[in-house]
LODREN-6978 format. One record per residue (C-alpha): residue in one letter; residue number from 1; x, y, z. Coordinates in Angstrom, 2 decimals, always signed. Layout:
N
REC   code   pos      east     north        up
REC      A   NUM         X         Y         Z
...
***
This chain:
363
REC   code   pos      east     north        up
REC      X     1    +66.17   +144.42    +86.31
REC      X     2    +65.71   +141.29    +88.37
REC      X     3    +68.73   +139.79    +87.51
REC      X     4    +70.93   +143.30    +87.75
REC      X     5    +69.35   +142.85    +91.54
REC      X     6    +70.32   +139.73    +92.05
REC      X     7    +74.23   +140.13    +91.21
REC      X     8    +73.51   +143.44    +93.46
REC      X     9    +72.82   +141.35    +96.37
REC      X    10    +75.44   +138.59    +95.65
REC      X    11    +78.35   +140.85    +96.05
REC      X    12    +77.00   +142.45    +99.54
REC      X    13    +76.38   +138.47   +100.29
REC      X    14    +79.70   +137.69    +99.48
REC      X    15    +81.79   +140.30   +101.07
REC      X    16    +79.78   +139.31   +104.38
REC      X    17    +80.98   +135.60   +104.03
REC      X    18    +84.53   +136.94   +103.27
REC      X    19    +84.40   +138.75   +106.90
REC      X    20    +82.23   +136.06   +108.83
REC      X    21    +85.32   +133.45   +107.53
REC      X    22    +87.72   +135.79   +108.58
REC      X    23    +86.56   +136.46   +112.04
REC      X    24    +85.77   +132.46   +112.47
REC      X    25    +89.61   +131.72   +111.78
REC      X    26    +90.08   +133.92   +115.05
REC      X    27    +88.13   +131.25   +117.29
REC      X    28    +90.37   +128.11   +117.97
REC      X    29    +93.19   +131.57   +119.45
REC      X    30    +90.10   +132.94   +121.51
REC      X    31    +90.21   +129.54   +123.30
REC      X    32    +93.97   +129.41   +124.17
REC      X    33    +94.85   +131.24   +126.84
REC      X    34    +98.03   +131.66   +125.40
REC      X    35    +96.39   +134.19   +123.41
REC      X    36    +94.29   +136.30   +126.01
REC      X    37    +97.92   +135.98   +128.22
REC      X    38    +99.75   +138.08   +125.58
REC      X    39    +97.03   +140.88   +125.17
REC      X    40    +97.08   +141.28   +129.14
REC      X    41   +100.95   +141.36   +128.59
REC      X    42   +100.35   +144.36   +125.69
REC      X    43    +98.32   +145.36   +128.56
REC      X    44   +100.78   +145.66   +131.13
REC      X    45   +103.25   +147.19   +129.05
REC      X    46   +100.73   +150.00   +127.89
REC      X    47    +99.85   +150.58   +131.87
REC      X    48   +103.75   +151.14   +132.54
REC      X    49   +103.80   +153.59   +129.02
REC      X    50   +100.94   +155.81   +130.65
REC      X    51   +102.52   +155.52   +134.13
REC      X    52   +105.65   +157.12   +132.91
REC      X    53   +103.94   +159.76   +130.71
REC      X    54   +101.60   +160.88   +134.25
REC      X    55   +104.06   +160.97   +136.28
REC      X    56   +107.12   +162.67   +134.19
REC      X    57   +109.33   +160.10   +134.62
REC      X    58   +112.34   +159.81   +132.71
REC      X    59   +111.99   +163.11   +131.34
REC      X    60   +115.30   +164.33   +130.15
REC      X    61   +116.32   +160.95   +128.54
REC      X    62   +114.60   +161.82   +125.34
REC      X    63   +114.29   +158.68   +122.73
REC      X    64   +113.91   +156.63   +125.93
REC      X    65   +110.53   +157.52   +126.02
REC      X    66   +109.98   +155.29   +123.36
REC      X    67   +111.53   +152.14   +124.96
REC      X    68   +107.78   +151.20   +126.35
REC      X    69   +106.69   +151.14   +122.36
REC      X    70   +109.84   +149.06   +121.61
REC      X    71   +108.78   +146.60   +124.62
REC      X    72   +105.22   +146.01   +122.59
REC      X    73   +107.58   +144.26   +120.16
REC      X    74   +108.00   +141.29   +122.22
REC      X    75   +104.32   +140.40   +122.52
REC      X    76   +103.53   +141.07   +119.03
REC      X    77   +106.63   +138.18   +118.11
REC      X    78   +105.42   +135.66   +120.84
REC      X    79   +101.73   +135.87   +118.53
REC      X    80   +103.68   +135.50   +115.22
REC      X    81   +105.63   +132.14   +116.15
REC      X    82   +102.43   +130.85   +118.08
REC      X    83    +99.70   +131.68   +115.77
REC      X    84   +100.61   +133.29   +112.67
REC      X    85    +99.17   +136.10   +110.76
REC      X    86    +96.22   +136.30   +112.16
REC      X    87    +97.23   +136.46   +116.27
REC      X    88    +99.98   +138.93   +115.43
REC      X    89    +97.80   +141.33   +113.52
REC      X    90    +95.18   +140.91   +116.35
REC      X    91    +98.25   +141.85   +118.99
REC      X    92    +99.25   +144.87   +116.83
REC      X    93    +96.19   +145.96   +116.63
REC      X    94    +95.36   +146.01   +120.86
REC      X    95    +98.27   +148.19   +120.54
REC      X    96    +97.01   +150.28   +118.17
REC      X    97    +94.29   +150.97   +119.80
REC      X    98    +95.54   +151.36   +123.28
REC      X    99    +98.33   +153.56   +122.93
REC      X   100    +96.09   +156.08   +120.98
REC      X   101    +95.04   +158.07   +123.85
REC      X   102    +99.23   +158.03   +124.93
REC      X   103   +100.24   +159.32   +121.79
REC      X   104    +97.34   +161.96   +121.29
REC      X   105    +97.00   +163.35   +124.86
REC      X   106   +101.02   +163.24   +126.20
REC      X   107   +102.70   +163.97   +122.53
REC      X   108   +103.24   +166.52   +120.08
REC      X   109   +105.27   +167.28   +117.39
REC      X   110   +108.26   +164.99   +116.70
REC      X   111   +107.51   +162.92   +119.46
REC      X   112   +103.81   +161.89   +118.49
REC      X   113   +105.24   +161.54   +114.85
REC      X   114   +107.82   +159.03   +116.36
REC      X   115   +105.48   +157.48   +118.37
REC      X   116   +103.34   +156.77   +115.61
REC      X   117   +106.37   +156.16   +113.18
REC      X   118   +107.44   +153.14   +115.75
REC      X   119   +103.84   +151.73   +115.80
REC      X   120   +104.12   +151.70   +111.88
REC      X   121   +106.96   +149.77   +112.13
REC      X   122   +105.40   +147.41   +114.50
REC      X   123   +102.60   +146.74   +112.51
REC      X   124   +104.95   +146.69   +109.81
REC      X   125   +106.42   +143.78   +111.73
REC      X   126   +103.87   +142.27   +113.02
REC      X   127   +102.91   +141.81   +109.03
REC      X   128   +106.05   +140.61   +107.84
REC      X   129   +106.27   +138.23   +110.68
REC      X   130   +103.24   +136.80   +110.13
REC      X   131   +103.20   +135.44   +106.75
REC      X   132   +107.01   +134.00   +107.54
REC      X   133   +105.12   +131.94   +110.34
REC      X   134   +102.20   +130.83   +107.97
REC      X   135   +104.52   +130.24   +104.72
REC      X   136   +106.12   +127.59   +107.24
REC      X   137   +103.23   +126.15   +108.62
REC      X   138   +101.68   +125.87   +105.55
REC      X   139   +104.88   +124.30   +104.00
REC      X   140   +104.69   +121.67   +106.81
REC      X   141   +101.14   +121.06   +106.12
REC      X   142   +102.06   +120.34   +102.57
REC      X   143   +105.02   +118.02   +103.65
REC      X   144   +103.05   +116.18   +106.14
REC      X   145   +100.32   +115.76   +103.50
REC      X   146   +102.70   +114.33   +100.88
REC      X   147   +104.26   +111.74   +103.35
REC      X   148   +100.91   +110.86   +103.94
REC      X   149    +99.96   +109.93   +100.31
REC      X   150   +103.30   +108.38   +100.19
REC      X   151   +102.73   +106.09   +103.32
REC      X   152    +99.13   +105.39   +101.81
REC      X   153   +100.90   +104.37    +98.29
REC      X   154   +103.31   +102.16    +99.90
REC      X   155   +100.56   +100.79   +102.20
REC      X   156    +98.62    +99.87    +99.01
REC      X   157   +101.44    +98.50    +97.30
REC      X   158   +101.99    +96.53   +100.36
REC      X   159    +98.41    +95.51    +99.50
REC      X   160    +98.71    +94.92    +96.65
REC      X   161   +102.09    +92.83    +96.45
REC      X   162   +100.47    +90.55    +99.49
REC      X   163    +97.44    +89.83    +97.09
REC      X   164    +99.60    +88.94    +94.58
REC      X   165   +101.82    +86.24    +96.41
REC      X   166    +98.41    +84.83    +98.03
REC      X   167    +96.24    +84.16    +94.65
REC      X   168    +99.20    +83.44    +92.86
REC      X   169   +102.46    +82.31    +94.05
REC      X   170   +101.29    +80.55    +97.23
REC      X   171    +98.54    +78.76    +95.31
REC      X   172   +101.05    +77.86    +92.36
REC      X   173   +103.29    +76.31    +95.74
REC      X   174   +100.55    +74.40    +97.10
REC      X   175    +99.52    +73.35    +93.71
REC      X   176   +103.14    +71.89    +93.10
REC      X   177   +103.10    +70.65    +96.45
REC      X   178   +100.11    +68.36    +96.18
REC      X   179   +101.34    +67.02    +92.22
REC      X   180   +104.51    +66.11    +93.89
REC      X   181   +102.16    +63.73    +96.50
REC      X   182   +100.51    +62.35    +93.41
REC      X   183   +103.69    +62.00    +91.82
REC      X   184   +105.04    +60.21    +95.11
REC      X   185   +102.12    +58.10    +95.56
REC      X   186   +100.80    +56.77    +92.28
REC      X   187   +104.30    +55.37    +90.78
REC      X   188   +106.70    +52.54    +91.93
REC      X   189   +109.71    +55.05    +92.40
REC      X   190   +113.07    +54.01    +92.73
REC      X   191   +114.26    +54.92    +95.98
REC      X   192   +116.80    +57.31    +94.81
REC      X   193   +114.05    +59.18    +92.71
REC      X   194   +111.67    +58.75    +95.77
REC      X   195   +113.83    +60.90    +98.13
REC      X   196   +114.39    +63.40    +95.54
REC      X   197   +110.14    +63.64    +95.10
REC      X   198   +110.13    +63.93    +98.56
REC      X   199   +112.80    +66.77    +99.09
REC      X   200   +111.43    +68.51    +96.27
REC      X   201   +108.20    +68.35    +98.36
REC      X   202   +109.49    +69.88   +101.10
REC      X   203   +111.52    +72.64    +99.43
REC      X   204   +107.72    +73.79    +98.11
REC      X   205   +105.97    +73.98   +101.63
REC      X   206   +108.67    +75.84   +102.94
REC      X   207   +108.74    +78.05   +100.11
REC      X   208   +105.23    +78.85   +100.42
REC      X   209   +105.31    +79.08   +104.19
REC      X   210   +107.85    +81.82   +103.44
REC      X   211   +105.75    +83.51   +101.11
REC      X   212   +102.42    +83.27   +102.95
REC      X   213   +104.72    +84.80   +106.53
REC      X   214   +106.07    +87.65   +103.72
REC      X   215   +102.39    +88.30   +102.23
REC      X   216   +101.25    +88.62   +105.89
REC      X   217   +104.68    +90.46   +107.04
REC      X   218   +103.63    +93.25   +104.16
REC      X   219    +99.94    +93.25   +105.13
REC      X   220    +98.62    +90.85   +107.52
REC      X   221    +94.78    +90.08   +107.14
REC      X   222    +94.31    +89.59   +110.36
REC      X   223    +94.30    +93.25   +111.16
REC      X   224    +91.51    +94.20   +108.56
REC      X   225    +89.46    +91.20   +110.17
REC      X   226    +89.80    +91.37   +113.62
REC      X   227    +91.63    +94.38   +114.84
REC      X   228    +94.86    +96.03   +116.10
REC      X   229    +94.86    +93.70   +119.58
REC      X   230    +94.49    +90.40   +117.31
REC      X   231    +96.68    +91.54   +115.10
REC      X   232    +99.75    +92.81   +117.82
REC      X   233    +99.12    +89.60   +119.93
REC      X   234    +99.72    +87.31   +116.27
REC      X   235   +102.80    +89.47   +115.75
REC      X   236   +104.08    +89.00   +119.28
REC      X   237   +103.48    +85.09   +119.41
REC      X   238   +105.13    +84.66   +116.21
REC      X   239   +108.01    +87.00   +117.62
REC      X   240   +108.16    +85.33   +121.06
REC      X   241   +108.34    +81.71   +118.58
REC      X   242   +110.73    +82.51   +116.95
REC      X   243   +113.15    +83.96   +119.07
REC      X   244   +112.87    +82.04   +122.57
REC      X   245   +112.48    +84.76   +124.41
REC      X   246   +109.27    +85.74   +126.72
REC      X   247   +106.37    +88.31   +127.22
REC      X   248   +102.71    +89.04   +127.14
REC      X   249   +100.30    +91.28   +126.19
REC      X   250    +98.78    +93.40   +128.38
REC      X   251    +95.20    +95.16   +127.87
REC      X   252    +94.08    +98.40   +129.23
REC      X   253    +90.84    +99.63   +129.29
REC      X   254    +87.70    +98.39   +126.87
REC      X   255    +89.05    +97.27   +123.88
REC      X   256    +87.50    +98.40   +120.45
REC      X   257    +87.78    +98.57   +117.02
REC      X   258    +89.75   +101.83   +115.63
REC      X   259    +90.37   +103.52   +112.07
REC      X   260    +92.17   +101.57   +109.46
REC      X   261    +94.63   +104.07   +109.38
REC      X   262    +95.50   +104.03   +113.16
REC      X   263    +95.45   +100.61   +113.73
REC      X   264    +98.03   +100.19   +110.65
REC      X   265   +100.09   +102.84   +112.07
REC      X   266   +100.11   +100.98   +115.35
REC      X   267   +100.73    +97.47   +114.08
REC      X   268   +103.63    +99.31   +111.78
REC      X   269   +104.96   +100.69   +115.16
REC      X   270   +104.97    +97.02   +116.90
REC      X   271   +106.55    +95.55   +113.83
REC      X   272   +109.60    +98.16   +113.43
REC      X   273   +110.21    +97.65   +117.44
REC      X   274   +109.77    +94.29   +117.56
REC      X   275   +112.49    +94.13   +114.56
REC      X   276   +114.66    +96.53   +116.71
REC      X   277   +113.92    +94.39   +119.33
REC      X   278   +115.22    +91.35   +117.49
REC      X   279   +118.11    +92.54   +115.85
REC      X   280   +119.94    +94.86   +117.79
REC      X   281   +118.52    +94.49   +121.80
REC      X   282   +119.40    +90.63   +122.68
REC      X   283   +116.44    +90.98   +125.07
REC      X   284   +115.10    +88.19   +127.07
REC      X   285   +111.77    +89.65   +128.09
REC      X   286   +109.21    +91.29   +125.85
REC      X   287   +106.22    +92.98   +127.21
REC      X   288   +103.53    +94.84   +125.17
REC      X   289   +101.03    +97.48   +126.80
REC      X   290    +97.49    +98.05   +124.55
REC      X   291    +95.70   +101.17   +126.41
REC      X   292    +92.10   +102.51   +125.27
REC      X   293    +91.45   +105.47   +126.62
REC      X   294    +88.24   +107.65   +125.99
REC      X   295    +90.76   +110.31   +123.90
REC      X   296    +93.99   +108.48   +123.34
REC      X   297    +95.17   +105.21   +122.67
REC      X   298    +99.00   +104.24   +123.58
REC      X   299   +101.07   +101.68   +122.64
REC      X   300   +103.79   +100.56   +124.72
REC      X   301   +106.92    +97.87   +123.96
REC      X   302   +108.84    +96.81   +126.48
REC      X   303   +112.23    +94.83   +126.64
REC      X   304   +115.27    +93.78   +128.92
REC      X   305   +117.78    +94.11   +126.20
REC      X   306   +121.27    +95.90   +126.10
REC      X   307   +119.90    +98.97   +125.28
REC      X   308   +121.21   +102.22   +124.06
REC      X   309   +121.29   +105.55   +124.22
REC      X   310   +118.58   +107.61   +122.53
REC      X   311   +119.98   +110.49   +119.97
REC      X   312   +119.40   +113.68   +121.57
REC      X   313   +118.58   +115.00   +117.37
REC      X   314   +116.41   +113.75   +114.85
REC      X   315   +119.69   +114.74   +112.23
REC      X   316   +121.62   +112.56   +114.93
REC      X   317   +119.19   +109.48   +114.00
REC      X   318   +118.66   +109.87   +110.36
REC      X   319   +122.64   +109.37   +110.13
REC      X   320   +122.76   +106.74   +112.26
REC      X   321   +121.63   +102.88   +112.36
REC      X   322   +118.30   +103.41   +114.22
REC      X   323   +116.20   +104.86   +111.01
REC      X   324   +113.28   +102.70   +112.31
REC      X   325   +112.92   +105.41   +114.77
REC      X   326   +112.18   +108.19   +112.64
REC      X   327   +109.78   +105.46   +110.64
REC      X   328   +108.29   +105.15   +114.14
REC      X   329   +107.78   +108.64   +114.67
REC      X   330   +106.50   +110.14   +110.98
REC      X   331   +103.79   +107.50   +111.64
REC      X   332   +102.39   +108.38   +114.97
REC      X   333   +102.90   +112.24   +114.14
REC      X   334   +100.75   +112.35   +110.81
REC      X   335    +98.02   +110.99   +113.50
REC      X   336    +98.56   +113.78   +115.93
REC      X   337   +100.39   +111.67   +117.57
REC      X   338   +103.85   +111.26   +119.41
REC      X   339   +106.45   +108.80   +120.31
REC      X   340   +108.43   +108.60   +123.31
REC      X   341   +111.82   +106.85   +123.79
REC      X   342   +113.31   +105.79   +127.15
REC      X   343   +116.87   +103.78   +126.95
REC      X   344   +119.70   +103.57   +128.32
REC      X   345   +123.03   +101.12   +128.16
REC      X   346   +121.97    +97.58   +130.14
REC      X   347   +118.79    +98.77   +130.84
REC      X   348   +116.42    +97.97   +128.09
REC      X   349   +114.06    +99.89   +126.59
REC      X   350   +111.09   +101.26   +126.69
REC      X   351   +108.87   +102.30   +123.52
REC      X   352   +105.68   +103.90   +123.59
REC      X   353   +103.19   +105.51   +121.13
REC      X   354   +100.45   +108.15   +122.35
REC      X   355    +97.97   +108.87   +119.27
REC      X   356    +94.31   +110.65   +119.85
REC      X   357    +91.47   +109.58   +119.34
REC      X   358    +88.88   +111.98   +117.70
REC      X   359    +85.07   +111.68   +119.28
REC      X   360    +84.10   +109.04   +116.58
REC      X   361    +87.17   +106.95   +116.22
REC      X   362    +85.24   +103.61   +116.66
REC      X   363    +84.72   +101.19   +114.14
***
């Protein structure tokens, strides 16, 4: 008997969690005013349905009694594309409920049967148009979570790779390196053979500066040890080297520590522009804005290149040569972020990424 109660009182317990979730997916549209907007719309339209019922208006037009019921349409859409399922069934239902006294008091007979036949439909609608707008949003959530993982794979293959050159190819460089200065040093060479050790020793160091600047290209330790303003000033000194041209970094606000994953995305964002920057701009000037905010963080790249002009599509990118953009932009988004774009022929260009912060985004 105890046990029969217990799987009595699980099911009441359970039904009750089912509704408590369901009304708590209805908060975060309580808080947009968005949502409160379109019920004083449904409102407003249901005002101007009784208005014309009082006062007898219209009233040898027939079916065009109904055109205040059709208008109800438009509010019930507007919650569909804005918040799904669950603000279009809450729109439907405000008009459910406050056309009832329209269509029981002021109709009868085919009229309060199309009346309530057109608020069927509505609902009907309201339905349909729902689950279209969550099927897509949940369809984006899945895309945006697999190019996630993906950019988390490639970062730790990045990771990986850079680890590798490090413990092993750089050390096998510097190891040849130092048997060529024993080689050099302990024997009477001739001096033919002598320049040969001697080129042969510079060939190594070069290769393994080139390997060490690739292993920190792919994933530079200097952002795991000291941070995304460390990390963006290395990158800029190194760019400002080896191109000849100018700049600075610029600090705004209190700098801090960040997420891993942010301050990758940002240093990512810096490298692809800076690239740009370098390939494509011919820019004499580079400038690069750091701003800590208490609920956003922007990065900003500045240059005095040649410019260009900014596709007005995404398609219009993706086609074209700038595919760092879109690189630019997947990044920042999967943060919350965005990225904005200003350019224009002669006139440089001007980068810069806006990404929230959440309340304990401090390292």
């Amino acid at each position: 008997m105890h046990a029969v109660g217990q799987l009595s009182q699980s099911k009441p317990n359970s039904r009750f969690l089912k509704v408590k979730e369901w009304l708590f997916s209805f908060r975060p549209h309580f808080r947009d005013w968005r949502f409160w907007a379109i019920q004083v719309l449904v409102t407003g339209i249901a005002a101007i349905h009784d208005i014309i019922e009082i006062n007898g208006y219209l009233p040898h037009l027939g079916m065009l009694y109904f055109l205040p019921i059709s208008l109800f349409f438009l509010p019930v859409a507007y919650a569909a594309m804005n918040f799904g399922l669950i603000g279009s069934i809450a729109t439907a239902t405000c008009v459910v409920i406050i056309t009832i006294p329209n269509w029981v008091f002021w109709h009868d007979g085919l009229e309060r049967f199309g009346v309530i036949f057109q608020t069927a439909v509505l609902i009907a609608v309201a339905i349909l148009m729902g689950q279209r707008v969550d099927r897509e949003k949940s369809a984006k959530q899945r895309a945006k979570a697999y190019a996630t993982l993906v950019i988390k794979a490639h970062e730790e293959e990045r990771l990986r790779i850079a680890r590798v050159l490090h413990d092993e190819s750089i050390q096998t460089m510097i190891l040849l390196c130092r048997e060529l200065d024993i080689v050099n040093s302990s024997l009477s060479l001739l001096p033919v053979v002598k320049e040969k050790v001697q080129e042969a020793r510079k060939t190594a160091e070069q290769a393994a500066k080139y390997l060490r600047d690739f292993a920190r290209a792919l994933r530079p330790p200097i952002l795991e040890d000291f941070g995304i303003v460390t990390a963006i000033s290395r990158l800029l000194t190194d760019f400002l080297d080896r191109t000849k041209t100018e700049g600075h970094i610029k600090i705004i606000g209190k700098e801090r520590r960040l997420p891993g994953d942010l301050e990758l995305a940002m240093f990512r964002i810096a490298q692809v522009a800076l690239s740009n920057v370098e390939r494509h701009s011919g820019a004499k000037n580079v400038d690069i804005i750091i701003s800590f905010a208490d609920k956003e963080v922007t990065l900003e790249i500045r240059d005095n290149g040649k410019g260009f002009t900014p596709p007005a599509h995404e398609h219009n990118v993706a086609v074209g040569k700038n595919l760092g953009i879109i690189g630019m932009k997947e990044r920042a988004e999967l943060l919350g972020g965005r990225i904005e774009i200003q350019s224009s022929l002669g006139t440089g260009t001007r980068i810069k990424a806006s990404i929230p912060l959440s309340s304990d985004a401090t390292a």
